[in-house]
Structure formats: structure tokens, C-alpha cells
N, C-alpha and C positions, 0 to 999 in steps of 0.2 A: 762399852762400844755402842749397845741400844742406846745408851742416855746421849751420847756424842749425835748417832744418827736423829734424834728426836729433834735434839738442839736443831742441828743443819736446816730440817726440815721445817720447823718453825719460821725460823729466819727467812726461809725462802718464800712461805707463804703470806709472808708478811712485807716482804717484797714486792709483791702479787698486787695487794691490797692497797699499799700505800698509796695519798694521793702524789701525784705528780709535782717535784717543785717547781716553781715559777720559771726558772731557768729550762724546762726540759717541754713547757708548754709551748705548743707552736699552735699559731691559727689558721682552721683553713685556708688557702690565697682565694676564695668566691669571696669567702665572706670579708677578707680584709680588701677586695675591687668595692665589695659593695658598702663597707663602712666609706672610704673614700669616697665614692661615689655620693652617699648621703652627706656628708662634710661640705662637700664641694655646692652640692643642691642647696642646701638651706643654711650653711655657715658663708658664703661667697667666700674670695681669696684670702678673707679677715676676718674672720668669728669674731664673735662679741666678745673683747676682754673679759675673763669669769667666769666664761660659762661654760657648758659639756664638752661642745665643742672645740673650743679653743684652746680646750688640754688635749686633743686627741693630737699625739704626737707620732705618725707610722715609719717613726727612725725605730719604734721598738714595736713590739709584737702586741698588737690590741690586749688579748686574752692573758697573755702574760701580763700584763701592767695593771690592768682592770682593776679598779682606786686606787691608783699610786696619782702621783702628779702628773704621770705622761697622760692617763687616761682618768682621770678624778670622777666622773661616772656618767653615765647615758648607758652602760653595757655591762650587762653579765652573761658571763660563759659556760658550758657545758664540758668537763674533760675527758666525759664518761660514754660518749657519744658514741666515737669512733678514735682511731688514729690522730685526728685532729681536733684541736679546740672549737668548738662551733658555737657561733652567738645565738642566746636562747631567750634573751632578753634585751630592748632598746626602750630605755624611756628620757627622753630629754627632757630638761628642764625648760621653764619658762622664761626665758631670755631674752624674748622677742624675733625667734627667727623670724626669718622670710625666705620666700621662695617656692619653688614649683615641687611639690613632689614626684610628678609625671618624672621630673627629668634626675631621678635618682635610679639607683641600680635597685633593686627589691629580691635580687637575688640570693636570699634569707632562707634556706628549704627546714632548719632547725628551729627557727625563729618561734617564740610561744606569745610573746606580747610587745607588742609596736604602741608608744605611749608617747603622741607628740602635742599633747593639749597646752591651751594657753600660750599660743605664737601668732603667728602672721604668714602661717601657710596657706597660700591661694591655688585658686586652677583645679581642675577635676582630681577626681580618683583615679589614678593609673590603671589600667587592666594589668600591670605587670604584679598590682595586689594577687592575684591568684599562685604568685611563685611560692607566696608563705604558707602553705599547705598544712603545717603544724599548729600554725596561729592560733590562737586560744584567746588573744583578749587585744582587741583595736580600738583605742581610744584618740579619737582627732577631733576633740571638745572642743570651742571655743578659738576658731580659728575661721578662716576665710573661705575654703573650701568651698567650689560651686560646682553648678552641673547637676548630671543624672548618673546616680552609681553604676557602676561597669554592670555586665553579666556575669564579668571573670570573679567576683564577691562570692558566688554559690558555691565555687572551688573553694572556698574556706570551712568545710563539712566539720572541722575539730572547736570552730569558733564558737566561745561559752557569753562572751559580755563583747558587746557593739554599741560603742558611744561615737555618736556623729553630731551631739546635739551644738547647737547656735552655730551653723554656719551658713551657707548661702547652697543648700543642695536643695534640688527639686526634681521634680519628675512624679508618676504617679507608684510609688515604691510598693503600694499594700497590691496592686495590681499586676508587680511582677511577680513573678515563679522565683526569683533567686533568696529574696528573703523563706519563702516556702522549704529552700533545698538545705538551709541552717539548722539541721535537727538537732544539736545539740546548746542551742543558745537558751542562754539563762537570762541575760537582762541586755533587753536595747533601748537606747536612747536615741532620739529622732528628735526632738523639743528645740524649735527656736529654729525652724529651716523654714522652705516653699514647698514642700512636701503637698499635694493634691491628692484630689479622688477621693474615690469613696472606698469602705471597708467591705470588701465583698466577703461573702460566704466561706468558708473556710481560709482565709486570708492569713488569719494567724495561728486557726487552730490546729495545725500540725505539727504545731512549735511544742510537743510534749512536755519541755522543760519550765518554757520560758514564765519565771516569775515575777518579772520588773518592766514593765513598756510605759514610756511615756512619749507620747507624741505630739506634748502641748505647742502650742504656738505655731501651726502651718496652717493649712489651705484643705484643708480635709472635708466633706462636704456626706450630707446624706442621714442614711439611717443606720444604728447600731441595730443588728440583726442577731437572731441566735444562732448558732454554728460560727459563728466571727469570732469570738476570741477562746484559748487555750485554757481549759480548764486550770493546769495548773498556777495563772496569774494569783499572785497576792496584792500587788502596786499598780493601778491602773489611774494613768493622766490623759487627760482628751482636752483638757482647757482649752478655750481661745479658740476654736476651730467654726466651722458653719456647718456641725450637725445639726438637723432639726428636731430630728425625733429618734426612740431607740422603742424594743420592745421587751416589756420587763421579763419576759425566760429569760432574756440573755444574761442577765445575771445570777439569775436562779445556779446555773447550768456551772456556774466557776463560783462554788462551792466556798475555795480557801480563799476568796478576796477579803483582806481588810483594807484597803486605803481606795476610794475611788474618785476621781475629780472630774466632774460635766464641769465645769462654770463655765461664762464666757461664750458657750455657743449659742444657738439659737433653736434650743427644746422646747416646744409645746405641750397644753396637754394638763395631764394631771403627776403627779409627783406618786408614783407607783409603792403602793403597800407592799411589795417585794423587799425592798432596801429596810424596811424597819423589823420584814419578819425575817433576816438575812442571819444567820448565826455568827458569822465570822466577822461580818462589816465592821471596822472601828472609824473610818475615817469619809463623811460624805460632804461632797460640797457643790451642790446645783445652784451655787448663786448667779445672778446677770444671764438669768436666760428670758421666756415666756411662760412660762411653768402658773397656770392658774387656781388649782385646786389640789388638795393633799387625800390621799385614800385613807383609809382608816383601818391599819391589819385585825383579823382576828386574833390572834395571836401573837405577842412582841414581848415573853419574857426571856426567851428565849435571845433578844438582841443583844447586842455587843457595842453597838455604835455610843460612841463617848463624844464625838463632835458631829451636829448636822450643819450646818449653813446651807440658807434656801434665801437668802436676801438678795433682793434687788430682784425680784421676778414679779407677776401679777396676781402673788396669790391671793384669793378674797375668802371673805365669809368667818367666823370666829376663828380664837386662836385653837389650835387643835390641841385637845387636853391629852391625850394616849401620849403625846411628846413630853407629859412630866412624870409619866410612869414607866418611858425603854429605864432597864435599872440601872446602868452603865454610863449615861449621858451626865457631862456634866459642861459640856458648848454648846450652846442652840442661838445660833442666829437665823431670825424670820424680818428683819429691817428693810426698812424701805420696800413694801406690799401693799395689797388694800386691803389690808384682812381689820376685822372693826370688834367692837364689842366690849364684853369688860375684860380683865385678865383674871382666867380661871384663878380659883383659891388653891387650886391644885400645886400651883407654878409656886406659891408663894409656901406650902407645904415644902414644895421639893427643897426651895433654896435654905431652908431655915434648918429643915433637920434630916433631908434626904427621904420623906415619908417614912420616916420612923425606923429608921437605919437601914431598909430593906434595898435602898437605891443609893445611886451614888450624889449628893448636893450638886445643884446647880455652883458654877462656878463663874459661868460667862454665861449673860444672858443680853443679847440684844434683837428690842422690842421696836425701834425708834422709825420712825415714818411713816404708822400707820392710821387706823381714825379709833388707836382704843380710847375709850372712855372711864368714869368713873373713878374709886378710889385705888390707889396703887398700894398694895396690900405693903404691910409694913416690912415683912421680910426681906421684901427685892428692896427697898431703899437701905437696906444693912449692906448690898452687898458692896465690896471694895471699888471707889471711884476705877472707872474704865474697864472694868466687869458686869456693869448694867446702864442700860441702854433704855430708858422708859418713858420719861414726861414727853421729849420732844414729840413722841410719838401722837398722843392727845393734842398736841399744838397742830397740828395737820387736821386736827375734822373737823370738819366742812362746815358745820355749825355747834359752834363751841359756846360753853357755857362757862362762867367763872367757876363752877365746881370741876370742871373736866381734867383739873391739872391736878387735882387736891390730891394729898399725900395722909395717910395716917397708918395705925399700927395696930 
């Protein structure tokens, strides 16, 4: 009789457990107005033959069909939620919608990620964005998107990754409080808008998480200041903007950064011995700015950096030799500068045997539009075509001599 009762009881609890079958699943009726409602917004009365949309069939039950043919994908479901099947997830494909997203329902309270990159969604950010209150990750990459983001965005408090980049938004974003109220975001994307302003003082650094921002390609203007960015960044992009100047603590101060990219603005000044005595740094690149002179660290064996690029700036005066000794480097482009002189033997050390295995070989070296002079040490002409970059550089100084191109070993 115990063994009878065990049996029962097993059974039952495993009743308990089981998932739901597809037949027994039903989806909330908010969130099947609001798949509708999104259908209607960016599919029009005729989806794109093929694509997400145009399977979405509501003669059956979204969450029940979810990759079958009626519903072949843009949606997964939750059946562990409540009572109801709740949509926990929407990523459409690249089909080319179009359409307003203002004019969908966003009435998604489960929702964890909204993925509608690579369309032809135009018109603002809806303030009805703040219904998503679970949201964890909004991507609307590569779309038409214009305007100034809501206030109603801060109401996204759960939000971990924020991709807005290449579309037509603007406004002065580092300047509101609502990016500030995101505490738990991990990586935003801003790159390729009209984004303005300047970085002011703690702007980003409340952002405890955030390890990924790039903000290349907007309307950004000013000075990079200390207390501006969040210690825990690794990935930092500023390209293409109209800063002028920065002050080197601020790098100091975020520790775990490897990848950082100034190019393209408008820096003055000197090129800061901070970046080379940086422990973490692997990735630097100030090219196309005003950048006239390079510091000289006390210390850089401690560096990390494996790629510098500083071409196209005004840097003058010889080549700096400390840049064949960071151990870890093995890109350096200084092209197109006024920097003059012969080319240390140091450089030609590095590329032949990495100064004697204690560093890593030059691998990419470009030398090209400057006024060096003299013989181009034999090493760098070994290295493999489109990895050295040297004579044309001699063909630029100002008073050249038939030895100034000469080559030997």
C-alpha cells in the first residue's frame, strides 16, 4: 500500500512540474492587442511576403504556435510567468519594414528584449516605451528613427544594452538625467545620430556597469573632463565628433579600459604619457586630429597597448624611440605628421627580432609623409608589402637629396 501511495504521489508531482502543452497554452489578450497592434504599425495590411510578420497568423494563439508556420519567429514566450503566456521576447527580422512605432500598442509589461534593427522605422520614440518596465535589452540599430528620446526611457531602470546607433536622433542626450537614471546598463550604443553637447561631469559616471559606449559620429562638442566617464568602461568610441581637448586623469581614473578611439575630432596639445603608462590599454587611435607633440612616460613596461595610430595629426620633432620599446605593440602608425630625422635603429631592432624576444615584432609600421631622412634600415624593408609604410615619407622633405630615399641592410 506505501509503495501504491508513493507511486500516486510521484505522478502527481510530476504533473505539477510538467511543461504545459502547446494546446493548453493560452496568451495573455494585452499582449496578443499589442502584437496586433505592432503588425498593423510596421507590417501595413500586407507584410512583406517571408518575413516575421507575414506569418503572424491571430486565427491561433501567438504563444501556442511560436515557430510553427502560423508564427515562424519575431517572438518567444514565458509560460512560467503567471496564468498566462506572456511575450518575453520580440526580435523581427530585417525585411525592410516601415512605419511609425509611436503608432503601435507597447503594452509589453513582460517584455525583456525589443530587437527591431535593420528596417525602415521612422518618427520619434514613443513615450508609451516606458510600458516595457522589464526590458533588458532595446535594439533599433540601423533604422530612421528621429527626434529627442522621451523622459519616459528612464522608466526602463532593468535596461542592460541600449543600441540606438545610425539613426536620425538628436538632442543634447549626455545632458539629460534620464540616461543618468539607467543604472543597470551595460553597453550603449549612440554612434551615427545628431546627438550634441558636451560631456559634462558626471554624465556617465553613475553608470556603475556600463562597459561598451560608443558615441562615434554625432555633434558632440568640448572637453573630456575627469569625473565623465564610469570607471567600469572597457570599449570607449568618441570618433568623428568636435572635441577639442581632454585632460589625461580622465583616463587614468577607468582603470579597466582597453580599446579607446579620439580620431577625427579636433584635439590639441600634446599626445599624453598617460595612454602609454595605461596598464590595460590595448587599442589607441588619435589619428585626424591637431595633436602636435608626444610625452615621453617614465615608465611603459608595464603597457599593454598592441595598436597606436596618431597619423594625420601635427606631430613634429624625431621619431619617438620609447614607442619600439611599449612590449606588447606590434601597430604603430605616425603617417602623414611633420615629425623629421632618421629612423631610430631601435624601430628596425624591434621589427627583425622583437629586441631580442623580450617584446612583441613590429608587424604594421606606418612611417609615410613625413621629412625622415637617411638610410632605411634593412629590417623594415623585410617587412611584408602593406605592413611598411617608409620611402614615400623621405619623398616629402623639403630639401632632398638623391641619398634621402636610399635603402640598405
Amino acid at each position: 500500500m506505501a509503495a501504491i501511495t508513493t507511486i500516486i504521489l510521484l505522478v502527481f508531482a510530476t504533473s505539477l512540474t510538467a511543461a504545459p502543452s502547446a494546446s493548453s497554452i493560452r496568451t495573455h489578450p494585452t499582449d496578443i492587442d499589442s502584437l496586433k497592434s505592432l503588425k498593423s504599425a510596421l507590417g501595413g495590411s500586407t507584410p512583406i511576403p517571408g518575413s516575421c510578420l507575414a506569418s503572424w497568423n491571430f486565427s491561433f494563439d501567438p504563444c501556442a504556435s511560436a515557430s510553427s508556420d502560423r508564427f515562424t519567429c519575431g517572438l518567444r514566450c514565458d509560460t512560467l510567468l503567471s496564468s498566462f503566456a506572456r511575450v518575453t521576447h520580440l526580435a523581427l527580422d530585417p525585411a525592410g519594414y516601415s512605419g511609425f512605432l509611436s503608432s503601435a500598442s507597447l503594452n509589453l509589461p513582460f517584455l525583456q528584449t525589443l530587437s527591431l534593427s535593420d528596417n525602415f522605422l521612422f518618427g520619434p520614440l514613443p513615450a508609451s516605451i516606458s510600458n516595457l518596465t522589464r526590458l533588458q535589452k532595446l535594439v533599433l540599430s540601423r533604422n530612421s528613427f528621429s527626434g529627442e528620446l522621451p523622459d519616459s526611457i528612464s522608466a526602463l531602470t532593468h535596461l542592460e544594452e541600449l543600441c540606438l546607433d545610425n539613426n536620425r536622433f538628436q538632442g543634447r542626450i549626455f545632458n539629460n538625467l534620464m540616461i543618468r537614471k539607467l543604472q543597470r546598463l551595460k553597453r550603449l550604443e549612440l554612434q551615427g545620430n545628431l546627438f550634441s553637447g558636451h560631456l559634462p561631469p558626471a554624465a556617465l559616471a553613475s553608470l556603475p556597469d556600463l562597459y561598451f559606449l560608443d558615441a562615434s559620429d554625432n555633434e558632440l562638442v568640448g572637453k573630456i573632463s575627469p569625473g565623465t566617464l564610469p570607471k567600469s568602461l572597457v570599449e570607449l568610441s568618441l570618433r568623428n565628433n568636435s572635441f577639442d581637448s581632454y585632460v589625461p586623469g580622465t583616463f587614468s581614473e577607468v582603470a579597466n579600459l582597453q580599446v579607446l578611439d579620439l580620431s577625427h575630432n579636433s584635439l590639441s596639445g600634446s599626445v599624453s604619457r598617460v595612454f602609454f603608462a595605461h596598464q590595460s590599454l590595448q587599442q589607441l587611435s588619435l589619428s585626424h586630429n591637431n595633436l602636435s607633440s608626444i610625452e615621453t612616460p617614465s615608465s611603459f613596461n608595464q603597457s599593454s597597448l598592441v595598436s597606436v595610430d596618431m597619423s594625420h595629426n601635427r606631430l613634429q620633432g624625431p621619431l619617438p624611440e620609447f614607442m619600439a620599446w611599449l612590449p606588447a605593440l606590434s601597430s604603430l602608425s605616425l603617417e602623414q605628421n611633420r615629425l623629421s630625422g632618421v629612423i631610430p635603429s631601435e624601430y628596425a631592432k624591434r621589427a627583425a627580432a622583437g629586441a631580442g624576444g623580450r617584446t612583441t615584432p613590429f608587424g604594421r609600421l606606418l612611417l609615410g609623409g613625413n621629412y625622415l631622412f637617411g638610410l632605411i634600415p634593412g629590417p623594415l624593408t623585410r617587412l611584408k608589402p602593406g605592413r611598411v609604410n617608409i620611402p614615400s615619407f623621405s619623398a616629402k622633405a623639403p630639401l632632398r637629396s638623391p641619398w634621402l630615399i636610399a635603402t640598405g641592410s
